[in-house]
C-alpha positions in Angstrom: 16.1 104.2 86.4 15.5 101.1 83.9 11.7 100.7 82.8 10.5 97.9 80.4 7.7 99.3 78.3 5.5 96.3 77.3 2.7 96.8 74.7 1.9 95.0 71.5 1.1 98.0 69.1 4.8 98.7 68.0 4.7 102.6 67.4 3.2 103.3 70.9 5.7 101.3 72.3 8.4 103.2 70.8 7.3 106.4 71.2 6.4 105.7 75.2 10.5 104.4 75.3 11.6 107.6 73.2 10.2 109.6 75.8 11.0 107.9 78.9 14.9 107.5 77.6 14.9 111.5 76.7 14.1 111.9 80.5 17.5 110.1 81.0 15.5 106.6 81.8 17.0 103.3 80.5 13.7 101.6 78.4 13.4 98.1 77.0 10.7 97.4 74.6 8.7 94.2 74.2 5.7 93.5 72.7 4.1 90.0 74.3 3.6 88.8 77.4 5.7 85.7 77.3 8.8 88.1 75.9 8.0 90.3 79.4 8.5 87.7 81.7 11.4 86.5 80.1 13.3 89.9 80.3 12.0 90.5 84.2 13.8 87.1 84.5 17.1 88.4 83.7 16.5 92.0 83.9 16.2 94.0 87.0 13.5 96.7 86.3 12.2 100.0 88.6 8.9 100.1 86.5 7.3 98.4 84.4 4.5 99.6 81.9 2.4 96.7 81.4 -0.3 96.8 78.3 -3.5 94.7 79.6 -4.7 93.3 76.2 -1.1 91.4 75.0 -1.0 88.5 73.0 1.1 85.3 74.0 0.6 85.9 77.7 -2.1 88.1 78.9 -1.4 91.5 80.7 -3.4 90.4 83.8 -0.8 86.8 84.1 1.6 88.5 83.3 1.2 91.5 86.7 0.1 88.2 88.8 3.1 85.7 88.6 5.0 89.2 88.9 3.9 89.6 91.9 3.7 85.9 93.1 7.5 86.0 92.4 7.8 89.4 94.2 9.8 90.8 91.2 9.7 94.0 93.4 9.4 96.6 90.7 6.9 98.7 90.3 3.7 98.2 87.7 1.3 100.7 85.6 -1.1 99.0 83.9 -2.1 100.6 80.6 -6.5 99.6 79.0 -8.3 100.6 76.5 -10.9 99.3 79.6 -11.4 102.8 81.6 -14.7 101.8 83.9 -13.7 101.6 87.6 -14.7 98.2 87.6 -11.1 97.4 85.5 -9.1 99.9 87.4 -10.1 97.7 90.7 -9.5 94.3 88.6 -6.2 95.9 87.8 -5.0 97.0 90.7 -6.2 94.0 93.3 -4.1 91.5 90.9 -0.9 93.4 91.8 -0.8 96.8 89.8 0.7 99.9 91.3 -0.6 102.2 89.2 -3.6 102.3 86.5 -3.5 104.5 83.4 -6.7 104.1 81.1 -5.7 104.5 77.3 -6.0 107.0 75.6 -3.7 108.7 77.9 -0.9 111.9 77.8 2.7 110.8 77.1 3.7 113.7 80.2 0.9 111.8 82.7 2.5 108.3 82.1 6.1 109.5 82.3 5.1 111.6 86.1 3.7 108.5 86.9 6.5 105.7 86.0 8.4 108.5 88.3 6.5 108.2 91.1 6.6 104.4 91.1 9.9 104.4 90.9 10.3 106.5 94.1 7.9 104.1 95.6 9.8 101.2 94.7 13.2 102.0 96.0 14.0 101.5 99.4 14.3 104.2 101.9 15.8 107.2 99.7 15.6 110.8 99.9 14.0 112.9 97.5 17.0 114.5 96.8 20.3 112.7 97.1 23.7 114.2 98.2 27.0 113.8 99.2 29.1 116.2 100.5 28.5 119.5 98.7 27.1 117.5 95.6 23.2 117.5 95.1 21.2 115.8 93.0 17.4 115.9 92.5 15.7 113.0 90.2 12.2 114.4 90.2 13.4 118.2 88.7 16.4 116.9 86.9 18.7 119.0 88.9 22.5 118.8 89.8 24.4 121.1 91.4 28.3 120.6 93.5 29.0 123.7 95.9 25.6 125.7 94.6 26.7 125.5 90.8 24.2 124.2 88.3 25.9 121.0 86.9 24.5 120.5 82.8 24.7 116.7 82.0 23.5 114.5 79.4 20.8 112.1 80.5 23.7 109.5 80.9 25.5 111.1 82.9 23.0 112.3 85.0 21.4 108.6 85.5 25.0 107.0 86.5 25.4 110.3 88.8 22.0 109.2 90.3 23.4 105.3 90.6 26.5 105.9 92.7 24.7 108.5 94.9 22.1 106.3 95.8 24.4 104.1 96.9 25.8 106.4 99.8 29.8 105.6 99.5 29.3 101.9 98.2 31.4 100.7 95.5 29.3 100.5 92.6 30.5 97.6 89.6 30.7 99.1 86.0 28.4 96.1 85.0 25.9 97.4 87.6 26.1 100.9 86.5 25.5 99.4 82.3 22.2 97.9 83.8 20.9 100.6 85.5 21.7 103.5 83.7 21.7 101.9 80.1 19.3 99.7 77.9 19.6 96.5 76.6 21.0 97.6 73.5 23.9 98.9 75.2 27.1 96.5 74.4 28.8 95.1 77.9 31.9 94.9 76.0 32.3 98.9 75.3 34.1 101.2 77.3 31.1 103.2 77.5 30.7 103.3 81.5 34.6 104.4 81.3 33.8 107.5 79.2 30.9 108.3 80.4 32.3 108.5 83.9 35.2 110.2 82.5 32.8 113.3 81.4 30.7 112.7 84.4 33.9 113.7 86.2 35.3 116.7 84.6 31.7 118.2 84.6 32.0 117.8 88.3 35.3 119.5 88.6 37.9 119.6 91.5 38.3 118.2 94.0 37.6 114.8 92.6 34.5 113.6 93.7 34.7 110.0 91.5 37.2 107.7 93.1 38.1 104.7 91.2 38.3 100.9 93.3 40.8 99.0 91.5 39.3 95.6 89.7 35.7 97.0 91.6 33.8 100.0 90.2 33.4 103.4 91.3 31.9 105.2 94.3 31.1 108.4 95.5 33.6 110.4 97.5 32.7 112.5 100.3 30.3 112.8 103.8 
């Protein structure tokens, strides 16, 4: 799951992406409107948490070309406005979701999970593939019953190639959903994590390798 946090006070920004990445999310920060629409330009996000009140490009412009472009992730709108009068502004210009400030860190992280369910198309609540399970909402794996501990990597490029019933998944596709922007493209850091991913999982190989293609999931 990739989310782009956009708010213009700096330390809530920072501490909303700490939390959502310790739940194994992917989170960009940004803190203007104009610096939001530029990274939903070139970024393909699940969620996005969307301050009203931003400078450069206001919050409310900013949800409605979103939505004019159908951009097609999901958006909670954060306020310091909490009469129902703004929540119904909010939500008839295009926001999913409306979370009036001040707010619990634990609320807005249930909720960019739920949106995130909403947005994708068509997927179970929890994913498997042959004996392998995997539930996003309880941050559960298990393969043949047996509780599977992974890093919040792993588990996110787990959830990737599942979702993606058998397909062939590229390793630049898995770097920009499982991983931030700060991630480097020119690591081997899909590599190794797949590698761990894979002895975690154990035998019989469940991770096959498509030559000059990406990975997929093994298994009916």
């Amino acid at each position: 799951m990739r989310v782009l946090v956009v708010e213009d006070h700096a330390k809530l920004a920072l501490a909303i992406a700490a939390v959502l990445r310790r739940e194994g999310m992917a989170a960009d920060v940004c803190f203007d409107g104009n610096d939001a629409l530029a990274k939903t330009a070139v970024n393909r996000y699940d969620v996005i948490v969307l301050d009203r009140d931003l400078p450069g490009r206001h919050g409310d412009e900013v949800c409605r070309e979103l939505t004019a472009d159908g951009n097609g992730s999901g958006v909670l709108m954060l306020t310091a406005a909490a009469t129902i009068e703004d929540r119904v502004a909010g939500l008839d210009m295009g926001a999913d979701d409306y979370l009036p400030k001040p707010f619990d860190i634990a609320e807005l992280s249930a909720r960019v999970r739920a949106l995130a369910r909403r947005s994708r198309v068509a997927l179970p609540p929890v994913l498997a593939r042959g004996d392998l399970r995997l539930d996003p909402a309880r941050r559960e794996a298990t393969r043949a019953g047996r509780s599977l501990q992974l890093s919040p990597k792993e588990f996110a490029v787990l959830e990737v190639l599942l979702a993606a019933e058998g397909a062939v998944v590229s390793a630049e596709e898995l770097l920009e959903r499982a991983w931030d922007e700060a991630a480097d493209p020119f690591t081997n850091t899909v590599k190794m994590t797949v590698s761990r991913l894979r002895a975690k999982l154990g035998d019989p190989p469940v991770i096959a390798t498509v030559a000059q293609a990406g990975y997929r999931i093994k298994g009916a």
